[in-house]
Backbone atoms as SQL, in Angstrom:
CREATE TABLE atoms (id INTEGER PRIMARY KEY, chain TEXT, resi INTEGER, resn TEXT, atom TEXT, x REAL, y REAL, z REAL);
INSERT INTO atoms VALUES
  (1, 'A', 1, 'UNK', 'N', 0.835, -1.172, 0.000),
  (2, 'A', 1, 'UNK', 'CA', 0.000, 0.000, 0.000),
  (3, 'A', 1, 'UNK', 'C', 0.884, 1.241, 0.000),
  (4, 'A', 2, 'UNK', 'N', 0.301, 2.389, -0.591),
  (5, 'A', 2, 'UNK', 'CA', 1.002, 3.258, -0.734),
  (6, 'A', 2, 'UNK', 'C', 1.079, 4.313, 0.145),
  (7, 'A', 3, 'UNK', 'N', 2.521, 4.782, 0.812),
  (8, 'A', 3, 'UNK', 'CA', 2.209, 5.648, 1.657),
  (9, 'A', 3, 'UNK', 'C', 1.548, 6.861, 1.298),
  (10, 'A', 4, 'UNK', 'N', 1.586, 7.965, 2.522),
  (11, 'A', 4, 'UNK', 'CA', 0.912, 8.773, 2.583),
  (12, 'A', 4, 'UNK', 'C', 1.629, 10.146, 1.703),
  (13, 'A', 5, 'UNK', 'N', 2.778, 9.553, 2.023),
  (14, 'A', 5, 'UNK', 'CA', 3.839, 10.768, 1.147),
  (15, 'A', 5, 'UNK', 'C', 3.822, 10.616, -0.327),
  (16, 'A', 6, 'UNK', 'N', 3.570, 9.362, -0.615),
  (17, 'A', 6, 'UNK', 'CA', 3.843, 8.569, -2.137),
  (18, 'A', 6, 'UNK', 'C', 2.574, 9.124, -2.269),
  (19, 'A', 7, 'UNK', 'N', 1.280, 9.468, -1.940),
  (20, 'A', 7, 'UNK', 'CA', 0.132, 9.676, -2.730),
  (21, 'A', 7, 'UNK', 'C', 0.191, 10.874, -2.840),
  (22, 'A', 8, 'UNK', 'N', 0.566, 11.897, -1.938),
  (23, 'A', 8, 'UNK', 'CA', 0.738, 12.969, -1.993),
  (24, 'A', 8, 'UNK', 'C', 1.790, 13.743, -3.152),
  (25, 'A', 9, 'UNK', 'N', 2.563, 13.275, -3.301),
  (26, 'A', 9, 'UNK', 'CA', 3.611, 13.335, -4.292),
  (27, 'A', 9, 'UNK', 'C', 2.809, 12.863, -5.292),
  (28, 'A', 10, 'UNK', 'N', 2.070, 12.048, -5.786),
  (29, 'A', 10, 'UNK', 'CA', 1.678, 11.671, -6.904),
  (30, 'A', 10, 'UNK', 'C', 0.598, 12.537, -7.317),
  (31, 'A', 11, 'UNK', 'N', -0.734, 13.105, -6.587),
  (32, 'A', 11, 'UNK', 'CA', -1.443, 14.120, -6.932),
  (33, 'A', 11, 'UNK', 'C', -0.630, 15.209, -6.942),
  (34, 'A', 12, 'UNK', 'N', 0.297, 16.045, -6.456),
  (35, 'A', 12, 'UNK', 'CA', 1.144, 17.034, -6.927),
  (36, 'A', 12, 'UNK', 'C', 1.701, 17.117, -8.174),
  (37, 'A', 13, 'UNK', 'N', 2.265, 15.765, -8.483),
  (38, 'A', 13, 'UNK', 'CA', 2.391, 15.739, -10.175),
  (39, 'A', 13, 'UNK', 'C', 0.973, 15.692, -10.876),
  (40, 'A', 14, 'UNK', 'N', -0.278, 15.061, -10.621),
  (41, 'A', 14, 'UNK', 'CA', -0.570, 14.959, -11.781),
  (42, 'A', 14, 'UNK', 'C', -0.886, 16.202, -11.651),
  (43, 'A', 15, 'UNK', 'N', -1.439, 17.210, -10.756),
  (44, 'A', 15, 'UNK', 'CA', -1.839, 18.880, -10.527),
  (45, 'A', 15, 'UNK', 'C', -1.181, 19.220, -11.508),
  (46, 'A', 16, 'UNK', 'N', 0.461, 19.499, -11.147),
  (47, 'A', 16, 'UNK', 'CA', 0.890, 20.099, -12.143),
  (48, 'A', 16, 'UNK', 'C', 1.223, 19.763, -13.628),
  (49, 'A', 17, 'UNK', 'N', 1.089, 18.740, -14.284),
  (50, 'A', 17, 'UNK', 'CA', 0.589, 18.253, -15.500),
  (51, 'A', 17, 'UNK', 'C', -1.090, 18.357, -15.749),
  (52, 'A', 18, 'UNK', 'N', -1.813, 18.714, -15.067),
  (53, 'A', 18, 'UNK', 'CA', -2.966, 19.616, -15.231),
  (54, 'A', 18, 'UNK', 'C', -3.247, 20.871, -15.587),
  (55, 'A', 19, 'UNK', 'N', -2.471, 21.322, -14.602),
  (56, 'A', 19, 'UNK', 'CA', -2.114, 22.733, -14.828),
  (57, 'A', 19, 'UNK', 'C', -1.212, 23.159, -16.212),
  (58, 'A', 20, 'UNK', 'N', -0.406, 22.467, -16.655),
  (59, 'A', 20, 'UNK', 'CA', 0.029, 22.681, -17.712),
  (60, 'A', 20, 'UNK', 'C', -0.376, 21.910, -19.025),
  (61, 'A', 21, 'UNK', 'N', -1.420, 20.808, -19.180),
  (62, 'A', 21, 'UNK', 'CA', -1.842, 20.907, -19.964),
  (63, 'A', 21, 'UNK', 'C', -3.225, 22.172, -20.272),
  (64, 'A', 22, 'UNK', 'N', -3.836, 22.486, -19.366),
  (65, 'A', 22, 'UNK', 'CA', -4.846, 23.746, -19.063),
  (66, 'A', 22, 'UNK', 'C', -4.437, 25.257, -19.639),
  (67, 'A', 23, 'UNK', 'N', -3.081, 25.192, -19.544),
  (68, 'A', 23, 'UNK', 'CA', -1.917, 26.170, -19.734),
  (69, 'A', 23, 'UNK', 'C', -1.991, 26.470, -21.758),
  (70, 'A', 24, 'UNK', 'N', -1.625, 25.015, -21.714),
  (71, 'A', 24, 'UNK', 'CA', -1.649, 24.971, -23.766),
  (72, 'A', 24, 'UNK', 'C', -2.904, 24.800, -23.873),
  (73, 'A', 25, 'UNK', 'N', -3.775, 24.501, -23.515),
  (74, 'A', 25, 'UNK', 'CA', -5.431, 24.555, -24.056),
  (75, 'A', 25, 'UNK', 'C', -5.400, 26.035, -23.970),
  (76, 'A', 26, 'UNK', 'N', -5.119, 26.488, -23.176),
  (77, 'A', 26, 'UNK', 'CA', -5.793, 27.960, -23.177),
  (78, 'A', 26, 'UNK', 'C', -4.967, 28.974, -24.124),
  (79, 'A', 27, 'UNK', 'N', -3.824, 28.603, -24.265),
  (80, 'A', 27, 'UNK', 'CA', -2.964, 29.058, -25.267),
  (81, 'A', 27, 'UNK', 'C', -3.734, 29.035, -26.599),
  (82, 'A', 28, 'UNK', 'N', -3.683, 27.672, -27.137),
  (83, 'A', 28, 'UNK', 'CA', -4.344, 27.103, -28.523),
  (84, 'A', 28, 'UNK', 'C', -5.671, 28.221, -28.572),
  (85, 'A', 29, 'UNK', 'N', -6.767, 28.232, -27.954),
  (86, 'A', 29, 'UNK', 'CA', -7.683, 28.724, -28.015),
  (87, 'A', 29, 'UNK', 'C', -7.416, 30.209, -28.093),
  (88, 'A', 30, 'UNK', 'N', -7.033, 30.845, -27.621),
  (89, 'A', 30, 'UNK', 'CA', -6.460, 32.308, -27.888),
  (90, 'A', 30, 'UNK', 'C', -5.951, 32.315, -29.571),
  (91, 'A', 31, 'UNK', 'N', -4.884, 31.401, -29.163),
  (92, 'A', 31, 'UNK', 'CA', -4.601, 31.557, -31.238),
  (93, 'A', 31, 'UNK', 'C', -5.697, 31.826, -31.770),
  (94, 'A', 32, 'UNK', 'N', -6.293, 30.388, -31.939),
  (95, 'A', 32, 'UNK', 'CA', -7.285, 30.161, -32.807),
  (96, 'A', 32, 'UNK', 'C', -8.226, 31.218, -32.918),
  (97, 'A', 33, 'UNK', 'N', -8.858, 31.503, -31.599),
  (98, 'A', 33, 'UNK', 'CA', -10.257, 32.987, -32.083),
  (99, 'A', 33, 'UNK', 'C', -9.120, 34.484, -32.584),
  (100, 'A', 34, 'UNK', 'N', -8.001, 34.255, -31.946),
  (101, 'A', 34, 'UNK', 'CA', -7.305, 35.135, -33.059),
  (102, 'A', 34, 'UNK', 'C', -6.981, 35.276, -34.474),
  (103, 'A', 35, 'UNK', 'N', -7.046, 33.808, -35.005),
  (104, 'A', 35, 'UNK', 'CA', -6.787, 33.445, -36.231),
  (105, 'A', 35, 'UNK', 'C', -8.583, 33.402, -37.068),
  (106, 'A', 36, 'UNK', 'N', -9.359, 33.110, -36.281),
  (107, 'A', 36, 'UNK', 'CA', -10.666, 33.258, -37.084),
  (108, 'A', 36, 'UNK', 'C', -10.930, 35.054, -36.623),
  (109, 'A', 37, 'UNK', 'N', -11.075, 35.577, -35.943),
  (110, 'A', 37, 'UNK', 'CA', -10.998, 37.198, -35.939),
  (111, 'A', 37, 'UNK', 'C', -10.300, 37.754, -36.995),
  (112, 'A', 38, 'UNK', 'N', -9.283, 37.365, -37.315),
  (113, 'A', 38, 'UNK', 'CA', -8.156, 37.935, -38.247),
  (114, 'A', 38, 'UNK', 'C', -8.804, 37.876, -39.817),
  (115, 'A', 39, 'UNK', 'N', -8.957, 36.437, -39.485),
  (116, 'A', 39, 'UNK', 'CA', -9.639, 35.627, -41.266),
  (117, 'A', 39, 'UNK', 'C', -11.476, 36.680, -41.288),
  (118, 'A', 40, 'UNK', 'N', -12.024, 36.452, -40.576),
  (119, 'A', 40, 'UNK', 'CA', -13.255, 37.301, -40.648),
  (120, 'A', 40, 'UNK', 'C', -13.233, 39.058, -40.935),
  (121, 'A', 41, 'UNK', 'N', -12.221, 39.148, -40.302),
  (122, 'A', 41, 'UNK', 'CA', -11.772, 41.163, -40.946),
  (123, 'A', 41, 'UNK', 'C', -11.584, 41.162, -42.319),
  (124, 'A', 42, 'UNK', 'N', -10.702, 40.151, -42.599),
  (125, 'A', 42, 'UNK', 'CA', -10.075, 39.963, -43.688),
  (126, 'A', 42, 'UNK', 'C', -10.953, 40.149, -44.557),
  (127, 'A', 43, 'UNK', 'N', -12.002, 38.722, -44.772),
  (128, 'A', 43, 'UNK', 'CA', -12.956, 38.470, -45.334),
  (129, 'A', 43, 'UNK', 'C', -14.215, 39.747, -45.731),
  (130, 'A', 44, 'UNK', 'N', -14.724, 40.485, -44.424),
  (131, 'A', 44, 'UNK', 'CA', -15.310, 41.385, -44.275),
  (132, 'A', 44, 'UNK', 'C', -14.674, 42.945, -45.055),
  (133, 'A', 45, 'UNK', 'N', -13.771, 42.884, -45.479),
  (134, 'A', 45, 'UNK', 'CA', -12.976, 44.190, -46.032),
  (135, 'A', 45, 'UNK', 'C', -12.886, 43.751, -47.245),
  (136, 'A', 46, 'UNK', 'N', -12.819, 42.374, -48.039),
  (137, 'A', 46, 'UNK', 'CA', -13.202, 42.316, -49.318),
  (138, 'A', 46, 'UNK', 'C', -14.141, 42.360, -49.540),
  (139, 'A', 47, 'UNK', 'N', -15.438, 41.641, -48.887),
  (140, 'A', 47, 'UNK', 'CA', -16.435, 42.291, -49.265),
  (141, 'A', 47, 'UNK', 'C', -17.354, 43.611, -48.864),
  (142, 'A', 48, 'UNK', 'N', -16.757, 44.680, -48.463),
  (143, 'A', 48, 'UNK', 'CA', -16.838, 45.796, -48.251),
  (144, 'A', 48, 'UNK', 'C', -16.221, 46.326, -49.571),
  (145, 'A', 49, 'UNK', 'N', -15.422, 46.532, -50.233),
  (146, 'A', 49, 'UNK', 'CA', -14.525, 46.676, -51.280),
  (147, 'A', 49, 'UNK', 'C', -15.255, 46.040, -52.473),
  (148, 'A', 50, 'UNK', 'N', -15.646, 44.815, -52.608),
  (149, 'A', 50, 'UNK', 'CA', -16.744, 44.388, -53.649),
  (150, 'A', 50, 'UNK', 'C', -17.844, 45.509, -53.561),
  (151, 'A', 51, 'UNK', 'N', -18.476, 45.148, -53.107),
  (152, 'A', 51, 'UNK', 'CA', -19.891, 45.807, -52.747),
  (153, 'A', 51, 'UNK', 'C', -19.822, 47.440, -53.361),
  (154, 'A', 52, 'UNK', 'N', -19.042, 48.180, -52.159),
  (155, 'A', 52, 'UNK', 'CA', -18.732, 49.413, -53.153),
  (156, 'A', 52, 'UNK', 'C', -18.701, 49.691, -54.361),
  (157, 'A', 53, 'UNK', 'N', -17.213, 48.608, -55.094),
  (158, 'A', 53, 'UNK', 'CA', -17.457, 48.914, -56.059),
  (159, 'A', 53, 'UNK', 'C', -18.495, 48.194, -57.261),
  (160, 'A', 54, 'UNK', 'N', -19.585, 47.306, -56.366),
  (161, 'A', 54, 'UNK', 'CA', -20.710, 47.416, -57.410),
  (162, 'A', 54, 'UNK', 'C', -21.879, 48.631, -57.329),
  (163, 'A', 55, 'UNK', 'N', -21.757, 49.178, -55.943),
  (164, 'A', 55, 'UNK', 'CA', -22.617, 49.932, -56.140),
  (165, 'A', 55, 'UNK', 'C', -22.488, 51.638, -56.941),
  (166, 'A', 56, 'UNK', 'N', -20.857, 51.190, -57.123),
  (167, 'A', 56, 'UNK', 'CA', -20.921, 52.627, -57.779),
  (168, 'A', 56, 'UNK', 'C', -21.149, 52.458, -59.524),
  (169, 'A', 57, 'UNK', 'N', -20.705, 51.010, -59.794),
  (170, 'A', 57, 'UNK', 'CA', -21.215, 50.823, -61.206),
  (171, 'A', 57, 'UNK', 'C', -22.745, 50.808, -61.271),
  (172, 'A', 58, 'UNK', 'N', -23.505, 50.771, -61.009),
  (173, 'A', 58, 'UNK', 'CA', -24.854, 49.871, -60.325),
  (174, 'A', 58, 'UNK', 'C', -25.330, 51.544, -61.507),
  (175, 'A', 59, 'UNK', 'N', -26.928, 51.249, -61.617),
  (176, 'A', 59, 'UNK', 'CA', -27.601, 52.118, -62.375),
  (177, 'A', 59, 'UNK', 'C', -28.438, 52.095, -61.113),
  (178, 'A', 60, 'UNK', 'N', -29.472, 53.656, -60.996),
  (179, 'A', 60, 'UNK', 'CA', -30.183, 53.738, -60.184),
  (180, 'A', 60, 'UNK', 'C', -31.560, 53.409, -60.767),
  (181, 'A', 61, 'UNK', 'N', -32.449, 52.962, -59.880),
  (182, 'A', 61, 'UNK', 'CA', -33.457, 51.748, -60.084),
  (183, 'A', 61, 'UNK', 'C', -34.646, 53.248, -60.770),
  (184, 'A', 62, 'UNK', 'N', -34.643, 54.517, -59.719),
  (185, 'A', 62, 'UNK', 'CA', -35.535, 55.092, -60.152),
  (186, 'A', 62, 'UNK', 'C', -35.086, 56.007, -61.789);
């Protein structure tokens, strides 16, 4: 059976291999809504830029 020190020592590691996998999850996720924020501006400014310039070719309806 395992002592009391040996269990203790063993939840301290896995804590901190918790804590640091928690560490890169939260990392990854920051990228990522940074990387879809980025791609969505992106996206949103070409078609801002389309649009314009159809509406300045565009004939008026009345």
């Amino acid at each position: 059976m395992a002592t009391k020190k040996a269990i203790i020592n063993n939840v301290t590691e896995r804590k901190a291999k918790v804590k640091d996998n928690v560490k890169k999850i939260h990392d990854r996720l920051i990228k990522t809504s940074e990387d879809v924020f980025t791609g969505k501006i992106t996206a949103g400014e070409k078609w801002q830029g389309f649009v314009a310039k159809t509406i300045k070719k565009s004939e008026s309806i009345a």
